[in-house]
Each structure stands twice: as C-alpha cells, then as structure tokens.
ZAMARGU-4260 file (C-alpha; in steps of 0.2 Angstrom, whole numbers, plus 5000, padded with zeros to 4 digits):
<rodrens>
0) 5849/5209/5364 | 5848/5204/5381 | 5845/5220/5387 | 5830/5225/5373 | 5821/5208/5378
5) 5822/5213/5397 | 5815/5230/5392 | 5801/5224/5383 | 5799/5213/5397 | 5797/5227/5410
10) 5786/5238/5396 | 5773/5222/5395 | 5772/5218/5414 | 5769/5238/5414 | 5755/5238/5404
15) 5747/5223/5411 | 5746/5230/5427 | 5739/5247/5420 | 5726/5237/5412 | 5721/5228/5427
20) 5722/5246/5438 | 5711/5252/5425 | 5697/5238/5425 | 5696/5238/5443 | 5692/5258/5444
25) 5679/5256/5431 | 5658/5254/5437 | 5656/5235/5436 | 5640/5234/5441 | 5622/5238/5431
30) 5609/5251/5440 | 5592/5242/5442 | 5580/5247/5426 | 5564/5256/5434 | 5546/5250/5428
35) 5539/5263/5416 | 5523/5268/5424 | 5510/5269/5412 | 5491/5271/5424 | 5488/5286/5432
40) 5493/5288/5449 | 5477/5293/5459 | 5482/5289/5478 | 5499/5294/5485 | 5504/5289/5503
45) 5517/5299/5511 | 5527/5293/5528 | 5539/5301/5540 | 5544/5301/5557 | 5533/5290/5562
50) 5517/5301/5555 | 5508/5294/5537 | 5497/5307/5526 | 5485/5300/5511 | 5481/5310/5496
55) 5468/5305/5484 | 5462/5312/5469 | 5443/5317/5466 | 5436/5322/5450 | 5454/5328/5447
60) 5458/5337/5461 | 5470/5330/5476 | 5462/5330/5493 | 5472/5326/5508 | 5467/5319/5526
65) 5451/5308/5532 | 5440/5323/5531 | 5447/5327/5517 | 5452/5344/5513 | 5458/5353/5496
70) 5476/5348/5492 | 5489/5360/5485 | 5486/5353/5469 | 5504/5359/5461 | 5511/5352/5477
75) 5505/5333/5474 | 5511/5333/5457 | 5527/5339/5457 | 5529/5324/5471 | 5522/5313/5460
80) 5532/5319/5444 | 5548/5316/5454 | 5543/5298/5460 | 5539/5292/5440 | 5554/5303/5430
85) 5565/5295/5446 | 5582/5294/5439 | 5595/5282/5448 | 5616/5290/5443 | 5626/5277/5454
90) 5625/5264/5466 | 5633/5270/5483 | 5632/5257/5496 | 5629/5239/5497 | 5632/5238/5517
95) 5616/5244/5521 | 5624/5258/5534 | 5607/5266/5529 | 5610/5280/5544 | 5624/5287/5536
100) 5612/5293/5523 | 5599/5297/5533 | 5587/5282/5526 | 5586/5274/5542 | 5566/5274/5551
105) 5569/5290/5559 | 5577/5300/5546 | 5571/5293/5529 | 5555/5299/5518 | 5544/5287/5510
110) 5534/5289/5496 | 5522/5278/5487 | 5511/5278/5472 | 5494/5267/5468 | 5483/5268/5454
115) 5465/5264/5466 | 5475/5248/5478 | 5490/5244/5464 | 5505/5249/5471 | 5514/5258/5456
120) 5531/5263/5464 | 5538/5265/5481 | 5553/5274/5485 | 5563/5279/5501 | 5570/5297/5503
125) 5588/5299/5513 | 5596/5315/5512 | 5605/5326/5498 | 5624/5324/5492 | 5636/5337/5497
130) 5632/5347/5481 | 5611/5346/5484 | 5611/5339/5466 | 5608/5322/5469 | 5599/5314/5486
135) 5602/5297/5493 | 5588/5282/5487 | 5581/5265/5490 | 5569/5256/5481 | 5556/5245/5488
140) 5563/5224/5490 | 5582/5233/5487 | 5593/5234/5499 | 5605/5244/5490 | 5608/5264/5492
145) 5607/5273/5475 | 5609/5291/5470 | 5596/5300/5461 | 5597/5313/5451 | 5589/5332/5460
150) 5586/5337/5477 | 5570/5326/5481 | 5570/5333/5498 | 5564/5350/5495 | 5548/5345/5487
155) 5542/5333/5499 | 5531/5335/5515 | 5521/5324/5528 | 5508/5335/5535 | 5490/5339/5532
160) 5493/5359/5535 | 5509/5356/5524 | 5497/5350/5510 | 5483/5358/5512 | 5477/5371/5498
165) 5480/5389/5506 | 5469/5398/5493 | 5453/5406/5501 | 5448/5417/5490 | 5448/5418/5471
170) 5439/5431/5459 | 5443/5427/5439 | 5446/5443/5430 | 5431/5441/5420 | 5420/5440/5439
175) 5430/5457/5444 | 5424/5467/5429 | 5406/5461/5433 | 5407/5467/5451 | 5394/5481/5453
180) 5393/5483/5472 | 5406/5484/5487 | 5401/5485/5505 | 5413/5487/5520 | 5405/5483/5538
185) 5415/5485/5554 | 5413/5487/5572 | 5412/5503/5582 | 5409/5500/5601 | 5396/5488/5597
190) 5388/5496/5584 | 5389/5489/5563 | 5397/5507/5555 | 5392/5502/5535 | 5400/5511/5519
195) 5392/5505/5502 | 5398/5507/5486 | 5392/5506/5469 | 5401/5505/5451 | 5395/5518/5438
200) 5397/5519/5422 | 5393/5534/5411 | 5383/5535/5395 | 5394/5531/5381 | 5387/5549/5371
205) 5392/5558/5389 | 5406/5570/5391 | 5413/5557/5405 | 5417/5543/5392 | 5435/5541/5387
210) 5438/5542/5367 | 5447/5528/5360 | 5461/5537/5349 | 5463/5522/5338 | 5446/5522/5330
215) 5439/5541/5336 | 5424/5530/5346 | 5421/5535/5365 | 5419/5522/5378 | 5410/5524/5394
220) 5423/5523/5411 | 5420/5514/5427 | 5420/5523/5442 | 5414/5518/5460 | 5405/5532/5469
225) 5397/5530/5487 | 5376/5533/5490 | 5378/5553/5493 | 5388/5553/5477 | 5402/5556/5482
230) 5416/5548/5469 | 5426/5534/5479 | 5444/5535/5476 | 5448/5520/5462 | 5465/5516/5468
235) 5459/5510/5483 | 5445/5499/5474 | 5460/5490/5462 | 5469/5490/5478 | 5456/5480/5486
240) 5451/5470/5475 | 5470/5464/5469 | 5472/5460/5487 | 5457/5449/5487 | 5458/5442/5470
245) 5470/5427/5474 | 5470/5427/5492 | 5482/5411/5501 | 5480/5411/5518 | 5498/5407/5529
250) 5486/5392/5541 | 5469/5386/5545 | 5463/5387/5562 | 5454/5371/5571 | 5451/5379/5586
255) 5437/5391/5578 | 5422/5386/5567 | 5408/5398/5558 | 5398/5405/5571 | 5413/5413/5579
260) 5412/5424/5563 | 5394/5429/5567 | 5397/5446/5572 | 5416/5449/5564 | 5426/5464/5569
265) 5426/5470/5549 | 5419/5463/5535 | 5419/5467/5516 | 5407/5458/5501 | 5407/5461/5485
270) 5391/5458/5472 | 5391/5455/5453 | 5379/5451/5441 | 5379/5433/5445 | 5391/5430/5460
275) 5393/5436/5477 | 5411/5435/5487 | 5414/5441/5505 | 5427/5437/5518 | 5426/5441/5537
280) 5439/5446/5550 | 5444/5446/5569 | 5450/5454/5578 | 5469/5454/5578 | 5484/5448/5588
285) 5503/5444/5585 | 5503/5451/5569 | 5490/5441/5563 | 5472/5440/5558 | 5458/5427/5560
290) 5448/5428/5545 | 5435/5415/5538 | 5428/5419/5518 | 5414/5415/5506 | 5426/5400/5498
295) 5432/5394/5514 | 5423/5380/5526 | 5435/5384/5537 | 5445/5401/5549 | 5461/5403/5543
300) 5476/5415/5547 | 5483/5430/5538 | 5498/5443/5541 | 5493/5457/5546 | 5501/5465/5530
305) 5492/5454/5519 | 5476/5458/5530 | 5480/5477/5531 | 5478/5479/5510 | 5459/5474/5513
310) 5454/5480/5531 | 5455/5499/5528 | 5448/5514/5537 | 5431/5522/5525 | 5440/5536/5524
315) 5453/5529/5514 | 5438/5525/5501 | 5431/5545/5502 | 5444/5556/5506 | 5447/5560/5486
320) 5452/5578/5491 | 5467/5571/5502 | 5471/5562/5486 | 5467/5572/5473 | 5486/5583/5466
325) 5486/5598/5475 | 5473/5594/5486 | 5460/5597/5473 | 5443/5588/5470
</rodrens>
C-alpha cells in the first residue's frame, strides 16, 4: 500500500512539473493590434541612411522629388500595400539590441504613410529572417522588435532614380495601327542622310488584298514602301516599332538638357492620323546610348541592345532582295 501511495506520489509531482514546463514554453504575451487604415494614403515618405525621399500623389499618379518627377507608379503601391496588409507573426525582442537586426539609424528603413499631413502608419524596416520569409519590424512609440510576415526589403527603395518612372516612350496599339509615316534621320560627316516611309494600303477589290477564308470577303494589307516605291521590308517596321512601343530607359541623365539633342546623331519619328512620336539619339559609348524622346522632358540612357532594335542602317529598311527566300524580289 505504501508503495502504490508513493508511486502515485511520484506520478503527480511528475505531471505537475510537466504542466509547469509546458506553460512556460508557451507565447504569454499578445502582438499589438494594427489600426485598420481606412483614408487613402496619398503622401508616402521614405528614409534611409541618412537620405529622405517624398512621394505624393497627383491626379492619381505618384510623383517623386521636389521637382517632381513621374513615379514608378507600380512601385509606390506595392510599398504602400505592404505598409497597410502589415502582418506582425511574433514578438522577437524586448532588449532593444536593435543592431542585431539591422533596425538601428544606420541599417534600418523607415517608412511612413499620411493621408495630406495625417500620419496614417509608420513602420521601421530591419532585415530578413534566415529563411527571407519574414523581416524584422518596429512600430512607431514600440520599442519592441516584431516579425512580419514577407520579405519587406526587396520591395523598398530611398532614391529619386530608384523611383522614378523609367518609361519614355509609349504607343497604344490602337495609335500603332493609325501610323502612316516613318522617317529615319542620321548623321553622315555632317550632313542629315533622310529615309521616309509611307504605309500603303491596297484597294480592297485589288488583287493585292488578302481574302478572309471565313467569310469569302477580301481585306486590303498594309505594307510600307519607300517614295521611289520601292516595298520596305515589314519585319523591320514591326521590329521597330515593338522596340518603341513600350520603351523604359535604364537612367536619366542630369548632366544634359534639350538643346544637346538639337542636331542628334540619328533620329526616327513617326506620324499618324492624329499623333506624332519621335525619339533622338547620341552618339554612343560604353555600351550605352544618350537618347532624349517626344514623351520625355528629360535625356535618358539606353543599352546599346535596346538602342540597336531602333537605330538601324536604311538598308535594313530596302534591301527586300537580301531578305526575300532565295534572293528573290
């Protein structure tokens, strides 16, 4: 008897202890509830290493910098996305050893948003967990370090040319089909060398029209053909004009303004109905192009393969007999 009282004894003290092991692994504290943000953030100020950028939005768009420029627009809301769904997974550290996590002055990212001067949220960026699934976080008057769900990191920059829209030219499909003139300008030894070309579209009842096999009807074919008449080689025109159509440039260029465009090196412009587009080039160096276009108040940079799909020899345009299969017209 003794001995089954002494047993349970040891069984109870046992479980007790368990008990008490178990409570103190468990999460005793509670993860501060964020403020649902419910007015639109239209200002967004952005702070590291010691440099501050402002974004605002105008008429819907994001501009960045005093001046201000056009603003990657996708850009600024994917950083003002992560800022409102911001989800806080653990606590981490109440010792405020803020280094460790790169949230100290020199390391950390901040982050706020305003609706016009109301400071919606503010949030301070440290670096990403091991796994680069979650990144280290402080909120504003919080001392503590939290983990937050994603890596905030990646999506996040300080600088004006970091923000700044890099698209410098842009054509919508329907202003491509209306195009009705190309012309190409470039530089010989001083001189302008000029190559027009104009679209042409046969008479639907002409032997040149394509017949539509679904309903028997025959529709007329675009082609570009140069002023002696000579056909212009129409892979080279969609070339062109795919390279142009949604053209990002890599950087813009402060030290050069308009008039150094004055007499570019080779130029090409392009005429429709009701539009007109045209972009200008340098010469080039390093692999890269100074160009300045239509839709851009200021030079910007290009790769020279980016810059090579638009700045071709003429011949590339009239040569059809070097394209044509078996060197036929």
């Amino acid at each position: 008897m003794k001995k089954e009282y002494l047993l349970l004894v040891v069984v109870i003290v046992g479980l007790a202890a368990l008990l008490v092991y178990q409570k103190k692994g468990k999460t005793n504290y509670q993860l501060p509830e964020l403020t649902h943000i419910d007015a639109p953030v239209n200002h967004l100020v952005l702070a590291e290493e010691g440099r501050t950028v402002e974004l605002r939005q105008v008429d819907g768009s994001w501009v960045v910098g005093p001046v201000p420029y056009r603003a990657d627009n996708v850009r600024a809301a994917k950083m003002v996305d992560e800022i409102i769904n911001l989800q806080l997974v653990a606590l981490i550290s109440e010792k405020e050893n803020y280094q460790l996590y790169e949230l100290n002055d020199k390391k950390c990212f901040v982050a706020k948003l305003y609706n016009d001067q109301t400071l919606l949220r503010e949030v301070v960026i440290g670096k990403n967990s091991a796994s680069l699934r979650q990144t280290y976080v402080m909120l504003a008057d919080d001392p503590n370090v939290y983990q937050a769900l994603g890596n905030l990191r990646r999506n996040f920059f300080s600088t004006i040319p970091e923000l700044r829209d890099k698209k410098v030219l842009q054509i919508s499909w329907q202003e491509r089909k209306k195009l009705n003139k190309i012309s190409l300008e470039r530089l010989v030894d001083g001189e302008i060398e000029t190559l027009e070309m104009v679209k042409i579209t046969p008479d639907a009842n002409s032997d040149e029209s394509k017949v539509d096999a679904a309903n028997g009807e025959s529709t007329p074919v675009s082609g570009w053909q140069v002023k002696s008449g000579a056909l212009v080689d129409d892979v080279v025109i969609s070339g062109l004009l795919d390279a142009i159509s949604e053209l990002k440039c890599t950087n813009y260029l402060e030290e050069l303004d308009l008039g150094d465009f004055e007499k570019p090196t080779y130029r090409v412009l392009l005429s429709g109905a009701a539009s007109e587009f045209s972009i200008a080039f340098l010469e080039h160096a390093n692999n890269e192009y100074q160009a300045l276009s239509s839709q851009s108040t200021q030079p910007f940079l290009l790769p020279a393969w980016q810059a090579g799909k638009i700045v071709k020899d003429f011949a590339d345009y009239t040569d059809v007999e070097k394209k044509a299969p078996g060197g036929e017209k």
